[in-house]
C-alpha positions in Angstrom: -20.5 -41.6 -14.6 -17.5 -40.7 -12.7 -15.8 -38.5 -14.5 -19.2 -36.5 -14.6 -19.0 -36.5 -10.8 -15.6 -35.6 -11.0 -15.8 -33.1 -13.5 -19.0 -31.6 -11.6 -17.1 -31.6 -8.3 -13.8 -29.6 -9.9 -16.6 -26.9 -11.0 -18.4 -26.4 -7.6 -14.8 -26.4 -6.2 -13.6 -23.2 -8.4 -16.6 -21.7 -8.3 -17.0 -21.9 -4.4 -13.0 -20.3 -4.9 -14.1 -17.9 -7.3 -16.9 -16.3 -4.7 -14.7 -16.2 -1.7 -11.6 -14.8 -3.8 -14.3 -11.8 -4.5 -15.6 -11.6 -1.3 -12.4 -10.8 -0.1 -11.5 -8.5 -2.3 -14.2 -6.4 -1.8 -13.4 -6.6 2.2 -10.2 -4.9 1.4 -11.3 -2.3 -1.4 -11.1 1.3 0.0 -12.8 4.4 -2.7 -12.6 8.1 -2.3 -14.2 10.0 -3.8 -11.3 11.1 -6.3 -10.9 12.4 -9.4 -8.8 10.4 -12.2 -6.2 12.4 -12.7 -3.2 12.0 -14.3 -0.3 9.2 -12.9 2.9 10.6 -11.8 4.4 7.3 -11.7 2.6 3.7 -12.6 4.2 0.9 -11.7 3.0 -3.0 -11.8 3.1 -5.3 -9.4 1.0 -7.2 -7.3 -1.0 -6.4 -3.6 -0.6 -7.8 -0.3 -3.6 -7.2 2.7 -4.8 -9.0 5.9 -7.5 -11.1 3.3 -5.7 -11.2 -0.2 -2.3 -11.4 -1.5 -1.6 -12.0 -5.4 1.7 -11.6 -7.5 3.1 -10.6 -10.6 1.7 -8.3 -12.9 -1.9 -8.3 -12.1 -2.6 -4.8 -10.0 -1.3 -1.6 -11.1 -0.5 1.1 -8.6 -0.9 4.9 -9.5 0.6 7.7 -7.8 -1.0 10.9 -9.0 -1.2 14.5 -8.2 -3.8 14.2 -5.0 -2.8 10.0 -3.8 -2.8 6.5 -4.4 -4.8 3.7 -6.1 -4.0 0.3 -6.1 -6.1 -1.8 -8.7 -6.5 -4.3 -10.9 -5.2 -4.2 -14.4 -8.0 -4.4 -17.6 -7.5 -8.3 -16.8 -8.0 -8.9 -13.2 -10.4 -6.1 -12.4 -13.0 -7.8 -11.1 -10.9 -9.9 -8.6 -8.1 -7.1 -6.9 -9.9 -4.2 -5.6 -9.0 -1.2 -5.6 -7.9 0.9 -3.0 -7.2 4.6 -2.9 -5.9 7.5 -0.3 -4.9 10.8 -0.7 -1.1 12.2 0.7 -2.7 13.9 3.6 -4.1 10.6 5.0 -1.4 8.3 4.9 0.5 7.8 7.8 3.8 6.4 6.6 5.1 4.2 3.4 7.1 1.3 4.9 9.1 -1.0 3.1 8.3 -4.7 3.9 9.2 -7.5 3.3 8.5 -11.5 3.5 10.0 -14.8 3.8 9.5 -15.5 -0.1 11.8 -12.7 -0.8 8.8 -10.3 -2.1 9.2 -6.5 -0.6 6.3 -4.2 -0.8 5.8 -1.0 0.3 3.1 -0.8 2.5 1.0 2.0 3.2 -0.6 2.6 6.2 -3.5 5.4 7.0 -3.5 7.8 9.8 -5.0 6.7 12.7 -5.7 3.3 11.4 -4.4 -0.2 11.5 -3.7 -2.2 8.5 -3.3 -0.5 5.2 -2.6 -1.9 1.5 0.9 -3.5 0.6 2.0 -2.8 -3.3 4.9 -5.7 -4.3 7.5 -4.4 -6.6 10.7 -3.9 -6.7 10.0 0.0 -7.8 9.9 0.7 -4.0 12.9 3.6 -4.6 10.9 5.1 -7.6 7.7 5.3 -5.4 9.3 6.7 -2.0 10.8 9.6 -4.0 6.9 10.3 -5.3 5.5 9.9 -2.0 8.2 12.4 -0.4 7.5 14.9 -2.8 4.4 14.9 -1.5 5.1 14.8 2.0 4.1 11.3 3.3 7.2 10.3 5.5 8.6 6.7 4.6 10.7 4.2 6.0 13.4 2.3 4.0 14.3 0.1 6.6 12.8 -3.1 5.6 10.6 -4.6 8.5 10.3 -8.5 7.8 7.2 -10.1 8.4 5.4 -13.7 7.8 2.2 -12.3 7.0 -0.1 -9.1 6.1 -1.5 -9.7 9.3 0.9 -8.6 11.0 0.8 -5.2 9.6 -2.7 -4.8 11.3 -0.8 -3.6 14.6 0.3 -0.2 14.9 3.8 1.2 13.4 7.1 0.2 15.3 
């Protein structure tokens, strides 16, 4: 009887996890209207925003000819969401980083707040792309706590 209970309560528990985790992820999850394309770079990593953060290799971040997209990997699709922006709207890519030693370059939208943080340490591979397509960057790593704190405007 009580490990029913038990084993009924661990259920309900990742479950109710399971439907906030998605909820979340579709709060951050930004589409264009944007053609595939063809990557100039791929890297893999994982994604860091005011409502989700995950690591290691379960979001994959392309870089093609017209922007970005951040999203999950075959695996993980249904819980990272993707986000995408082309060159001419992003503002900046900064490199972040927090206290758990994780950088991230974060990209932030013109006129906006916020953004999308990629983690990997391919930050040098993906600044060069991002150059070359004229989105200034900053190498200087800015330390933060949280993603939140990304929400205010650029220093």
């Amino acid at each position: 009887m009580l490990i029913g209970i038990l084993a009924a309560l661990a259920v309900l528990v990742v479950a109710t996890g399971l439907v906030t985790w998605i909820r979340r992820a579709r709060a951050c999850q930004r589409i264009i209207d944007a053609p595939a394309g063809d990557p100039e770079l791929v890297c893999y990593g994982g994604m860091m925003s005011k409502a989700l953060t995950t690591s290691g290799t379960l979001v994959r971040l392309d870089l093609l000819d017209w922007g970005v997209r951040i999203h999950g990997t075959p695996i993980s699709r249904w819980i990272v969401p993707t986000w995408e922006a082309r060159y001419e709207e992003l503002a900046i890519g900064e490199l972040v980083a927090t206290p758990f030693s994780r950088n991230a370059v974060w990209f932030r939208l013109q006129g906006h707040s916020g953004g999308m943080g990629f983690l990997s340490d391919r930050s040098p591979d993906i600044f060069r792309v991002l150059e070359r397509h004229g989105v200034p960057v900053n190498r200087s790593v800015r330390k933060i706590k949280r993603a939140a704190e990304m929400e205010s405007r650029p220093r």
